[in-house]
mmCIF file as gemmi writes it, N, C-alpha and C atoms, coordinates in Angstrom:
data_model
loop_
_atom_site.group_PDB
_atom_site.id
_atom_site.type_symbol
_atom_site.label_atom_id
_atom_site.label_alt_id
_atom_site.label_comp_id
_atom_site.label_asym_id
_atom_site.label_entity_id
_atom_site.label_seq_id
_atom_site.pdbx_PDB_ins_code
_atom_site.Cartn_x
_atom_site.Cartn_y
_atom_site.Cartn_z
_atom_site.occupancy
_atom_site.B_iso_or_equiv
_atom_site.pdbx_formal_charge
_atom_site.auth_seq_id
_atom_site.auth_asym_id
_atom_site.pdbx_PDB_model_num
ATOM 1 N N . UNK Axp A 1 ? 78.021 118.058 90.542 1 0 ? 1 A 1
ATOM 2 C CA . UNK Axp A 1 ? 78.497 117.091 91.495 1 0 ? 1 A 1
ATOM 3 C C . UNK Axp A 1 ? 79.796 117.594 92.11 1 0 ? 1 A 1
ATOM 4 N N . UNK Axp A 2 ? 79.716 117.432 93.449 1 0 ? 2 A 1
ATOM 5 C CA . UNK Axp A 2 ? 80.914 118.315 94.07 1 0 ? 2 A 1
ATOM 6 C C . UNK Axp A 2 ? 82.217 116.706 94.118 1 0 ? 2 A 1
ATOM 7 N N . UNK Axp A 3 ? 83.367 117.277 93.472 1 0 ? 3 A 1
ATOM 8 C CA . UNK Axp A 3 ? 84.395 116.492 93.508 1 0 ? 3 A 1
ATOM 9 C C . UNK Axp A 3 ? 85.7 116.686 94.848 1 0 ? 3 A 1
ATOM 10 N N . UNK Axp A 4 ? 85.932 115.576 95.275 1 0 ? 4 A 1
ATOM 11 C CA . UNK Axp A 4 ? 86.646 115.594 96.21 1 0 ? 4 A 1
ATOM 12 C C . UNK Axp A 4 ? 88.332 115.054 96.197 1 0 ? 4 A 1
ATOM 13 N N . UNK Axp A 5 ? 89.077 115.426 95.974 1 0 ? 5 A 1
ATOM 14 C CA . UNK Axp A 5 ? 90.302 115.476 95.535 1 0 ? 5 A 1
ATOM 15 C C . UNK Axp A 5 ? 91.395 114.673 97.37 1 0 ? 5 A 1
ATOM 16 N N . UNK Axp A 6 ? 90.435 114.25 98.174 1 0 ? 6 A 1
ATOM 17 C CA . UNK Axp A 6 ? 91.38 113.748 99.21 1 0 ? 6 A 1
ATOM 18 C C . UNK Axp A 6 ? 90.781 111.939 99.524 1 0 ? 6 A 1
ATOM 19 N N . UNK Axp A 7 ? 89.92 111.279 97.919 1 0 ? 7 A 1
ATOM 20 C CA . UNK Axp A 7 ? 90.081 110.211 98.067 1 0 ? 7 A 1
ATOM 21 C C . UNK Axp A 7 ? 89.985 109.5 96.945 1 0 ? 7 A 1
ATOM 22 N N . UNK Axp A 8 ? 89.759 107.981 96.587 1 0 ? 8 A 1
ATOM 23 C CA . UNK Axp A 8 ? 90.102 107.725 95.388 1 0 ? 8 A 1
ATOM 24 C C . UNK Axp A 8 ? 88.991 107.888 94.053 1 0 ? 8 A 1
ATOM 25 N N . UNK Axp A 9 ? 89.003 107.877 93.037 1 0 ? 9 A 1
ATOM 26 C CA . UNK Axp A 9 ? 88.165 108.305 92.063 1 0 ? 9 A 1
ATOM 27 C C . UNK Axp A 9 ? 87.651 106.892 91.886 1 0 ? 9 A 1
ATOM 28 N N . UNK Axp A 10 ? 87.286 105.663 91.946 1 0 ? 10 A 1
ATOM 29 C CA . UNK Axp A 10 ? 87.196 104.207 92.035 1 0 ? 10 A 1
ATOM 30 C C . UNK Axp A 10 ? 87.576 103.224 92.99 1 0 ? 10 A 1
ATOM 31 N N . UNK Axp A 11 ? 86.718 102.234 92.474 1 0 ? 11 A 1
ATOM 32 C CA . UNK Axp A 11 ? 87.757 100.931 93.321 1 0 ? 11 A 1
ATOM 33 C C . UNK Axp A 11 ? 87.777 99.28 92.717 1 0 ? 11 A 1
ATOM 34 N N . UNK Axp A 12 ? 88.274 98.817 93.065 1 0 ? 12 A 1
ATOM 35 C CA . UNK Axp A 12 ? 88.617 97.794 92.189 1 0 ? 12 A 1
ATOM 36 C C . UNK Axp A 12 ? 87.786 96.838 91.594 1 0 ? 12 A 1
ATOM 37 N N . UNK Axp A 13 ? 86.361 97.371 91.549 1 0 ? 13 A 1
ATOM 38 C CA . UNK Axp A 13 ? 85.729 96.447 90.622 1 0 ? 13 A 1
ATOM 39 C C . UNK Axp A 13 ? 85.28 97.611 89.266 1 0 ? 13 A 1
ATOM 40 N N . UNK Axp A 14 ? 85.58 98.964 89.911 1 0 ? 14 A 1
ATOM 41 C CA . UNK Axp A 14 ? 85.431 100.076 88.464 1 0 ? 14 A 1
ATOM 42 C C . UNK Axp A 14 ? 84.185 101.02 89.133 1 0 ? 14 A 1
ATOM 43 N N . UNK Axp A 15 ? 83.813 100.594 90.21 1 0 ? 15 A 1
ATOM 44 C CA . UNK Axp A 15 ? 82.589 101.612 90.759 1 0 ? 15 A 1
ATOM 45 C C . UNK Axp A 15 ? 83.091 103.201 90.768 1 0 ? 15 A 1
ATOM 46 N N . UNK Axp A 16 ? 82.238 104.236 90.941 1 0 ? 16 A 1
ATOM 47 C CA . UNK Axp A 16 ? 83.096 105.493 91.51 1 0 ? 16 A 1
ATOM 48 C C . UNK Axp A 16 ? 82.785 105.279 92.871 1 0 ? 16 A 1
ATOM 49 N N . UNK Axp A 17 ? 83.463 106.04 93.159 1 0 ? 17 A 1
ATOM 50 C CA . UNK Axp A 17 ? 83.361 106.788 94.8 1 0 ? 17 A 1
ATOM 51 C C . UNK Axp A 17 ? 82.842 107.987 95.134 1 0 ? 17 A 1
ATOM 52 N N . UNK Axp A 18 ? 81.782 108.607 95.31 1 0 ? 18 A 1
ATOM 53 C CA . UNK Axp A 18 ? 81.596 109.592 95.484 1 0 ? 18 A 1
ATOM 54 C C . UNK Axp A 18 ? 81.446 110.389 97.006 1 0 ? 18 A 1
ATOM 55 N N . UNK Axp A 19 ? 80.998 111.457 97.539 1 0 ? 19 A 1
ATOM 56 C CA . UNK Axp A 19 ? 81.623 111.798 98.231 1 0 ? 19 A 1
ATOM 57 C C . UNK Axp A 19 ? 80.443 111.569 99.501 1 0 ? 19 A 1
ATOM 58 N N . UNK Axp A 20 ? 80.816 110.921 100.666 1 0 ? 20 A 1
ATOM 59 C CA . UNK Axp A 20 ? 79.999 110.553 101.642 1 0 ? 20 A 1
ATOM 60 C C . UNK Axp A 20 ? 79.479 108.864 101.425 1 0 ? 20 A 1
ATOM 61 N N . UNK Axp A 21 ? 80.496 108.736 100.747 1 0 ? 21 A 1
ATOM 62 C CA . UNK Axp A 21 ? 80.732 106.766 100.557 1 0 ? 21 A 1
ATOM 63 C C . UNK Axp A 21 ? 81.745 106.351 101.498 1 0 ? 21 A 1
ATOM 64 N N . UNK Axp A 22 ? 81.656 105.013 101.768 1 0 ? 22 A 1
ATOM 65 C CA . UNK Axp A 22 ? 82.498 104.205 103.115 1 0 ? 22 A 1
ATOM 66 C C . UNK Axp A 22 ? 82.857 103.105 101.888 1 0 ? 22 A 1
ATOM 67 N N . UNK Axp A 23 ? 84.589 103.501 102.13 1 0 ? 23 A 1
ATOM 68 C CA . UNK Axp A 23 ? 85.236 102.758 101.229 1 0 ? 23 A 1
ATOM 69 C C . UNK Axp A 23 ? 86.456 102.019 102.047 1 0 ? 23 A 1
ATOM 70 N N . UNK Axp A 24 ? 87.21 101.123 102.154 1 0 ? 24 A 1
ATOM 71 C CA . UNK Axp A 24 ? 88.136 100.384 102.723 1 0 ? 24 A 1
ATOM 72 C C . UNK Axp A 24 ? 89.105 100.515 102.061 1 0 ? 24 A 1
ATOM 73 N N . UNK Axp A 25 ? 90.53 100.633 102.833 1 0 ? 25 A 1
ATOM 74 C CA . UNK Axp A 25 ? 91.998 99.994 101.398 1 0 ? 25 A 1
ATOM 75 C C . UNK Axp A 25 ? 92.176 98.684 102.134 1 0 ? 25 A 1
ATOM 76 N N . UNK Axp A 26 ? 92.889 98.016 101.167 1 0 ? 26 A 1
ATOM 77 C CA . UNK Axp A 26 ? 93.636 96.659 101.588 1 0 ? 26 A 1
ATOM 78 C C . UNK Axp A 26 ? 94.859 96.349 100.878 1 0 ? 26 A 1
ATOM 79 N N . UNK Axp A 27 ? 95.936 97.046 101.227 1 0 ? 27 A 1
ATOM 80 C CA . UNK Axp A 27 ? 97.269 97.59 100.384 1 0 ? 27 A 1
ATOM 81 C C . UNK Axp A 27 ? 97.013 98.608 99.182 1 0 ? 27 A 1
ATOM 82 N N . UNK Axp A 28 ? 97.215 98.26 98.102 1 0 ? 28 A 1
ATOM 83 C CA . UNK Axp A 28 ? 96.306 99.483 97.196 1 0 ? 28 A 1
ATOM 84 C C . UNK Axp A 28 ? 95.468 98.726 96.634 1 0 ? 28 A 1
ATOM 85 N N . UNK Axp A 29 ? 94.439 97.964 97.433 1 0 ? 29 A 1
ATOM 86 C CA . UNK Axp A 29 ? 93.298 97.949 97.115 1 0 ? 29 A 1
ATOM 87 C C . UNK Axp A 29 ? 92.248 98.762 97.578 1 0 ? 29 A 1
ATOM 88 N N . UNK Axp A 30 ? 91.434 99.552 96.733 1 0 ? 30 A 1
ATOM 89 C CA . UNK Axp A 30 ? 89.704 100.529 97.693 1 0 ? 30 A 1
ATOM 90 C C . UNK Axp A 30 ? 88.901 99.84 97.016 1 0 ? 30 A 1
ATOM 91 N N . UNK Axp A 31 ? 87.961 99.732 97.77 1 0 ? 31 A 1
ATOM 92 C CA . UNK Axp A 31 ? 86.658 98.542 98.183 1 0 ? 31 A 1
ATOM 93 C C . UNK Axp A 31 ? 86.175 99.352 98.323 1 0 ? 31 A 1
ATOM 94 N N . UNK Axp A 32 ? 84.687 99.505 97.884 1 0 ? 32 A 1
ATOM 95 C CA . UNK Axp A 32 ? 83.397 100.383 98.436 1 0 ? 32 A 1
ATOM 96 C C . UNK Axp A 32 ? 82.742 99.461 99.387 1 0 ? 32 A 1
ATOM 97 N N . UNK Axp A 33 ? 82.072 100.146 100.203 1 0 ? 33 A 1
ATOM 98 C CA . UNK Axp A 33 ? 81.593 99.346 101.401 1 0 ? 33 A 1
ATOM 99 C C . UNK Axp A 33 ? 80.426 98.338 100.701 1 0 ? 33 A 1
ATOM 100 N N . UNK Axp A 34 ? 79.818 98.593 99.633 1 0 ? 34 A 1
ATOM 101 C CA . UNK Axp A 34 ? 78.63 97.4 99.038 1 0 ? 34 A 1
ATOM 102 C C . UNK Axp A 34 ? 79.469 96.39 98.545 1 0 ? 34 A 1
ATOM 103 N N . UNK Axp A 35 ? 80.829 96.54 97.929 1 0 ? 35 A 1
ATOM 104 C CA . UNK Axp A 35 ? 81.34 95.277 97.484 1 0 ? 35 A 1
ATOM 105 C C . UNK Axp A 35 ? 82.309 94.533 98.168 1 0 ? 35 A 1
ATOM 106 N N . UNK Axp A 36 ? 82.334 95.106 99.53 1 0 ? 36 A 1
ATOM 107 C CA . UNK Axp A 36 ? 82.983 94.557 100.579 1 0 ? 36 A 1
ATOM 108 C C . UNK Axp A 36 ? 83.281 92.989 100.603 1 0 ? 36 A 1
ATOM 109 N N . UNK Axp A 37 ? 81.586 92.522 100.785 1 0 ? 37 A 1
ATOM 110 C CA . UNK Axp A 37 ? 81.653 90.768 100.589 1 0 ? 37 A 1
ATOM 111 C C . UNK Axp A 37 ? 82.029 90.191 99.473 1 0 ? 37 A 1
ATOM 112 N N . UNK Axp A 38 ? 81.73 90.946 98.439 1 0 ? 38 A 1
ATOM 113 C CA . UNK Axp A 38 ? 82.397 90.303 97.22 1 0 ? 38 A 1
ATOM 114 C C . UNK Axp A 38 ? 84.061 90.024 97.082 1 0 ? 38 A 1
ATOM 115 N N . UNK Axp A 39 ? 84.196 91.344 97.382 1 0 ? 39 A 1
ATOM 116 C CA . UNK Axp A 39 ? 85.772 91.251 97.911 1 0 ? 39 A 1
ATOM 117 C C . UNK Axp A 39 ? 86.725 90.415 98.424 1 0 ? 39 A 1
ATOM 118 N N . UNK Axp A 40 ? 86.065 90.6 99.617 1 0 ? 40 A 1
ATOM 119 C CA . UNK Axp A 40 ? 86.696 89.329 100.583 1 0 ? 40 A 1
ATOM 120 C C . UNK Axp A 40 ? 87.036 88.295 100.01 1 0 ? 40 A 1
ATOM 121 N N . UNK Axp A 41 ? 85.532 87.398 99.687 1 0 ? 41 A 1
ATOM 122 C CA . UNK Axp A 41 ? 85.644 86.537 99.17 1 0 ? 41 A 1
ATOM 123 C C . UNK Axp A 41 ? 86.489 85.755 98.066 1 0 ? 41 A 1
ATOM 124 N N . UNK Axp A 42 ? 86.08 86.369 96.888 1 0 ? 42 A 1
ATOM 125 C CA . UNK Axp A 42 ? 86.796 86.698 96.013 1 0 ? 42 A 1
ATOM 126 C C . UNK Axp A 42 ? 88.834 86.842 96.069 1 0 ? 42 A 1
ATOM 127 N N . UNK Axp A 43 ? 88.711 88.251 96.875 1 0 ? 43 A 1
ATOM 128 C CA . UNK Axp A 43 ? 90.437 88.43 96.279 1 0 ? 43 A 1
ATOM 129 C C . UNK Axp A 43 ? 90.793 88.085 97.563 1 0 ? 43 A 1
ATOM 130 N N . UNK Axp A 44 ? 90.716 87.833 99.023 1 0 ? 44 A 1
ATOM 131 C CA . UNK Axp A 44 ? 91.069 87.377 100.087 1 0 ? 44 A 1
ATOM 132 C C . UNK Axp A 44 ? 90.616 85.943 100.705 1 0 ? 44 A 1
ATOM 133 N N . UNK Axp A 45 ? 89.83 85.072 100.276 1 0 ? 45 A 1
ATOM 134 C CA . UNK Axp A 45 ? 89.568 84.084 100.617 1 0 ? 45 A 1
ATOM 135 C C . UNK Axp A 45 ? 88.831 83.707 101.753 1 0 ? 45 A 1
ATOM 136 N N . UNK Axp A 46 ? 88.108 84.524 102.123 1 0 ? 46 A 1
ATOM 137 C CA . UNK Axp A 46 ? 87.466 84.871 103.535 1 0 ? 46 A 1
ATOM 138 C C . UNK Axp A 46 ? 86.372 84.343 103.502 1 0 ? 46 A 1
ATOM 139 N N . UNK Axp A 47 ? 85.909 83.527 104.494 1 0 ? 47 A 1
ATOM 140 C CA . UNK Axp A 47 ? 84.627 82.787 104.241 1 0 ? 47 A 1
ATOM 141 C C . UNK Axp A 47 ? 83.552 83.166 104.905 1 0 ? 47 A 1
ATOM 142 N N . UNK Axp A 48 ? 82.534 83.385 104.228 1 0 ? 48 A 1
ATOM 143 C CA . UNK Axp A 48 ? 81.1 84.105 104.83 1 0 ? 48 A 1
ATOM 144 C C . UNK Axp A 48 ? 79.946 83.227 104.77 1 0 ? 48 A 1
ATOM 145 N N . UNK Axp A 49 ? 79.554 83.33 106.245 1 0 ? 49 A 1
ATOM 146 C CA . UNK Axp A 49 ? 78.349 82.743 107.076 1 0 ? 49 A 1
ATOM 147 C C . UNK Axp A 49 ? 77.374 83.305 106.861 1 0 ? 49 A 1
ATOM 148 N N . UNK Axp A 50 ? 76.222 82.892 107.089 1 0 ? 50 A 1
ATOM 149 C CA . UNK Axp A 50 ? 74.95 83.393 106.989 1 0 ? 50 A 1
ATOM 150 C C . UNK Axp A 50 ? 74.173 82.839 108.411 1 0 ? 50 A 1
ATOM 151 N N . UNK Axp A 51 ? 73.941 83.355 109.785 1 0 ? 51 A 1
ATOM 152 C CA . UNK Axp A 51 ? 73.105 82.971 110.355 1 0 ? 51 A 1
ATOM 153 C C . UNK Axp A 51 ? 71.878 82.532 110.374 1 0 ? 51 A 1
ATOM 154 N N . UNK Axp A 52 ? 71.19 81.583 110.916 1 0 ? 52 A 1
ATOM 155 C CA . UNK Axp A 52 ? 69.618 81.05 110.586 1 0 ? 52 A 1
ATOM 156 C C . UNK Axp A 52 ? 69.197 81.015 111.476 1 0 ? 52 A 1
């Protein structure tokens, strides 16, 4: 597995990051892009819609 030393080794729910992942900061928070909504929700309070 090729390691990449110019981003973070995790993110704040304990996932890795590996390399050709879409990850977010939010101060020193990194978010992987799948736990994005959890995120929000969760540690920012952000409220999510669901269209019908």
């Amino acid at each position: 597995m090729e390691t990449c030393e110019n981003h973070p080794v995790e993110d704040v729910f304990g996932d890795e990051i590996c390399s050709n992942d879409v990850y977010f900061i939010f101060g020193n928070d990194v978010v992987l892009e799948g736990n994005l909504k959890t995120y929000l929700i969760g540690n920012q309070q952000v409220s999510c819609y669901r269209a019908v």
